[in-house]
C-alpha positions as CSV (number, residue, x, y, z in Angstrom):
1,X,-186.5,-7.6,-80.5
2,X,-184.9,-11.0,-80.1
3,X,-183.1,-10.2,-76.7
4,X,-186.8,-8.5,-75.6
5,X,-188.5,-11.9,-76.6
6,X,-186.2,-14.1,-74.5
7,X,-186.4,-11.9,-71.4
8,X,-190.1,-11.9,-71.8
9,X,-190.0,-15.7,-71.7
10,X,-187.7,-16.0,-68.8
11,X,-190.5,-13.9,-66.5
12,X,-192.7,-15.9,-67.8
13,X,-191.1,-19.5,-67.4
14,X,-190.1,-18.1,-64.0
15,X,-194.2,-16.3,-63.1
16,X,-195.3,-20.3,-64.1
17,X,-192.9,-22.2,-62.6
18,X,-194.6,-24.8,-59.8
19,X,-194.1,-25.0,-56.4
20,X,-192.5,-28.0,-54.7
21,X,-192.1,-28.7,-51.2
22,X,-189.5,-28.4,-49.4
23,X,-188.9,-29.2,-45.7
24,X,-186.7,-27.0,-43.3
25,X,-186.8,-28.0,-39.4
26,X,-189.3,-31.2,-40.6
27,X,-191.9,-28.7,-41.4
28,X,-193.2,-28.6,-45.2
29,X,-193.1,-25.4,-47.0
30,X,-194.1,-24.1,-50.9
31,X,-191.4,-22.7,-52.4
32,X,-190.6,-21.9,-55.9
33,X,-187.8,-23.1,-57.4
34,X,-185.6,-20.4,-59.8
35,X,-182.4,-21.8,-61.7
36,X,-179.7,-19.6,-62.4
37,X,-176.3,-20.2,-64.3
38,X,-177.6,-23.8,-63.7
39,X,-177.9,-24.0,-59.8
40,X,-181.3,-24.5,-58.6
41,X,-182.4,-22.3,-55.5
42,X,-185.9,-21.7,-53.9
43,X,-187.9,-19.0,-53.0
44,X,-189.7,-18.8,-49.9
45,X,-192.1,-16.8,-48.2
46,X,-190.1,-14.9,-45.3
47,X,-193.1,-15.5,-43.0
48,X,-192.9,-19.1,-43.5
49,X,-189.0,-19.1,-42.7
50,X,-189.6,-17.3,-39.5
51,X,-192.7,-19.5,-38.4
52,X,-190.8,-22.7,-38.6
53,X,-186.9,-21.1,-36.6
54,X,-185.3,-21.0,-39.7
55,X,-184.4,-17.5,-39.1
56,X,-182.4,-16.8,-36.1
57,X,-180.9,-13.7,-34.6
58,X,-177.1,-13.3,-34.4
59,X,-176.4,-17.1,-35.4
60,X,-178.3,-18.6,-32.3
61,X,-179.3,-22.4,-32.9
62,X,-182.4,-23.4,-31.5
63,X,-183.1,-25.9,-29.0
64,X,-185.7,-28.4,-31.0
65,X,-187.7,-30.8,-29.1
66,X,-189.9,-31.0,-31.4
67,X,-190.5,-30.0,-34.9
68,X,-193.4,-27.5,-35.5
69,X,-196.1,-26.1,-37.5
70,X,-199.7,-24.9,-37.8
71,X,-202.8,-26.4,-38.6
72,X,-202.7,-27.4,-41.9
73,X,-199.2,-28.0,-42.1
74,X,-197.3,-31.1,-43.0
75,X,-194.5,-32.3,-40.6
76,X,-191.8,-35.1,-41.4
77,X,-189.3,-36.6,-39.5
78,X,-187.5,-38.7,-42.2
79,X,-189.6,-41.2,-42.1
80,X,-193.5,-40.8,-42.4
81,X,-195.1,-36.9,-42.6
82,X,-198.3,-35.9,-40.5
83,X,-200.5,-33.2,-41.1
84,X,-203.1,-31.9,-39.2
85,X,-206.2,-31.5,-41.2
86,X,-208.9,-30.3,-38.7
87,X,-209.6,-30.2,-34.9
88,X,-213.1,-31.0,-33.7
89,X,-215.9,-31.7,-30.8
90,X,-218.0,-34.4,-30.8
91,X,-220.2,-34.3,-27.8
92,X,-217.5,-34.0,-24.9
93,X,-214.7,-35.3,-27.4
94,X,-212.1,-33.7,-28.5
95,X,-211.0,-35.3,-31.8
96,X,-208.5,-34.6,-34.8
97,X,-208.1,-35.4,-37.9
98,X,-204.8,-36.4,-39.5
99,X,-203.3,-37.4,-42.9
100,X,-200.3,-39.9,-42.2
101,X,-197.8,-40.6,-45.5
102,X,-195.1,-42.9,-45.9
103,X,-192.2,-41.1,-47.3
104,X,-189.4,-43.9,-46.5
105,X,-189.1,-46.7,-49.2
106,X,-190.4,-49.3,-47.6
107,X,-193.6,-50.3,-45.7
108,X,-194.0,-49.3,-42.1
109,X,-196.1,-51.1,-39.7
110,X,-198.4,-50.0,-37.4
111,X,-195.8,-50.5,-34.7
112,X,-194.0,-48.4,-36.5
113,X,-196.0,-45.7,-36.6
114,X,-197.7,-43.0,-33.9
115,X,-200.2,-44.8,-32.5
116,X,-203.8,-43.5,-31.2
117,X,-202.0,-43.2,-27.7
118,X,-199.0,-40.9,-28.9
119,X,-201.3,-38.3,-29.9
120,X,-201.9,-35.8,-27.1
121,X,-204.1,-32.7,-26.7
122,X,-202.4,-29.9,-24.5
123,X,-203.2,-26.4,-23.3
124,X,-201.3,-23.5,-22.3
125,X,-200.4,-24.8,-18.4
126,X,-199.1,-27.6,-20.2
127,X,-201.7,-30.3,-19.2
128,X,-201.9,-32.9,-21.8
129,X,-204.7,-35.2,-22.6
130,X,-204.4,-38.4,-24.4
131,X,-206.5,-38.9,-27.8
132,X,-206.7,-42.8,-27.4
133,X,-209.6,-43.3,-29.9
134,X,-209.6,-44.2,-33.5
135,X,-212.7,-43.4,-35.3
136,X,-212.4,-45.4,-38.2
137,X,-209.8,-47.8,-37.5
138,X,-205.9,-47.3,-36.8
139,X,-202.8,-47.8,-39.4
140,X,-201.9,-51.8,-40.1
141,X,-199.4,-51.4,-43.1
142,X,-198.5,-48.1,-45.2
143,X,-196.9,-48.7,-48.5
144,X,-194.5,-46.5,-49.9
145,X,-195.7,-43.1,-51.0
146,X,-198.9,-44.2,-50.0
147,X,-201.0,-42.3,-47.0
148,X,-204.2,-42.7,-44.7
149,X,-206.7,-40.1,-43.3
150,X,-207.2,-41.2,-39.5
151,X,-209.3,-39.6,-37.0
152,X,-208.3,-39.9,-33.5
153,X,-210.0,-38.7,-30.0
154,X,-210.2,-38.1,-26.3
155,X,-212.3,-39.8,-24.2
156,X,-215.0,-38.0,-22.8
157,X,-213.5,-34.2,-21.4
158,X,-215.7,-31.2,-20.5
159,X,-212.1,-29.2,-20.4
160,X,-211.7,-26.7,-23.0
161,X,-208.8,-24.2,-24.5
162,X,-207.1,-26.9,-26.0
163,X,-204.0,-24.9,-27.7
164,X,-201.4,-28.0,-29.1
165,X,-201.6,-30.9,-30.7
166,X,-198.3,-33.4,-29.4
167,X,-197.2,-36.2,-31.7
168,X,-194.7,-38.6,-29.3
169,X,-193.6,-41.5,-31.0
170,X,-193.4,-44.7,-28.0
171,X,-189.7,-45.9,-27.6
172,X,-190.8,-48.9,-29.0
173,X,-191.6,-47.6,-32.7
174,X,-188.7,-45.2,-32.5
175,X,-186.4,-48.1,-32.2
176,X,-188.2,-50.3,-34.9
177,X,-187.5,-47.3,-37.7
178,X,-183.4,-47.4,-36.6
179,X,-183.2,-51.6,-36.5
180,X,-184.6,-51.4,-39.7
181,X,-181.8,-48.3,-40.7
182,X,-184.6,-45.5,-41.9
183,X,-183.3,-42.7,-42.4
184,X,-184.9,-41.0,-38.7
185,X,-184.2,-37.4,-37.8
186,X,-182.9,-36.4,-35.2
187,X,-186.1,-34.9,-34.0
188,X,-189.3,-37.2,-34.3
189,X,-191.8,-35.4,-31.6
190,X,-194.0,-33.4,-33.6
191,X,-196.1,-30.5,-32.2
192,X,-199.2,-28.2,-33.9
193,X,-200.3,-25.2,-32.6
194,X,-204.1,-24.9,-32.8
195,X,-204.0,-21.3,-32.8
196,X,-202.4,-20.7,-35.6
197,X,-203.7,-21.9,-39.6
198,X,-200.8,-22.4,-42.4
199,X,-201.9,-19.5,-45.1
């Protein structure tokens, strides 16, 4: 009865146990975490592995450029995350909106940071437009841990079948993280693909 007990209370620390999230390729995904014979490992969705090119066929690395995800998705670079909360129209605007965290342990500055200009819509051809306007005012200082909800737009655009959303740091703010020796990944473009919502 004992033994049945504690194997019932395993399932059931395991059945409760709360996700964390864990980044693979700068892209944040739930996972569970299990701990056997005292090692910690995580469970993942195999759906979430393939989505971001954490599973490869016959040990091919892929080229990154970027790293990528889906609406909804939170993407980190070592540095700051960004997630893309929503796309929208407004009149002959294209606009997003995006939730920018500091996960360094230090402030960043807004010269630190993506600005308005390094946000691009693009479509399938490749075409990219800039999103040069804040709605409600652009990033001055984020403190560690701490985030901001910004809006950003196009100007005015009748063109339509927008199908990514580009993140491209300047030079500049890329070489303001390294003087000041955060911990930057190797890959800091990000890119969302507005056809696709994280489930």
């Amino acid at each position: 009865m004992k033994k049945l007990t504690l194997g019932f209370l395993l399932v059931a620390s395991v059945a409760t146990a709360q996700t964390q999230t864990v980044f693979i390729n700068g892209v944040g995904l739930q996972a569970t975490p299990v701990t056997e014979k005292g090692v910690v490992y995580y469970k993942f969705k195999a759906d979430d592995l393939k989505r971001v090119g954490a599973i490869t066929a016959g040990g091919v690395t892929p080229k990154m450029e970027a790293v990528k995800g889906c609406v909804g998705d939170t993407l980190f670079n070592g540095v700051y995350t960004v997630q893309l909360l929503n796309t929208f129209w407004e009149g002959d605007r294209f606009g997003a909106t995006l939730k920018i965290a500091n996960a360094s342990k230090q402030e960043l500055h807004n010269f630190m940071l993506p600005s308005p200009s390094d946000v691009k819509a693009a479509n399938k051809a490749g075409n990219a437009v800039e999103m040069p306007n804040d709605e409600d005012g652009w990033l001055d200082t984020l403190l560690p841990g701490a985030n901001t909800t910004v809006k950003t737009m196009t100007d005015n655009i009748k063109q339509k079948g927008w199908t990514r959303l580009l993140v491209r740091p300047s030079a500049s703010s890329i070489r303001e993280l390294q003087d000041d020796k955060l911990p930057l990944a190797k890959v800091y473009n990000m890119e969302f693909d507005l056809t696709c919502t994280k489930k």
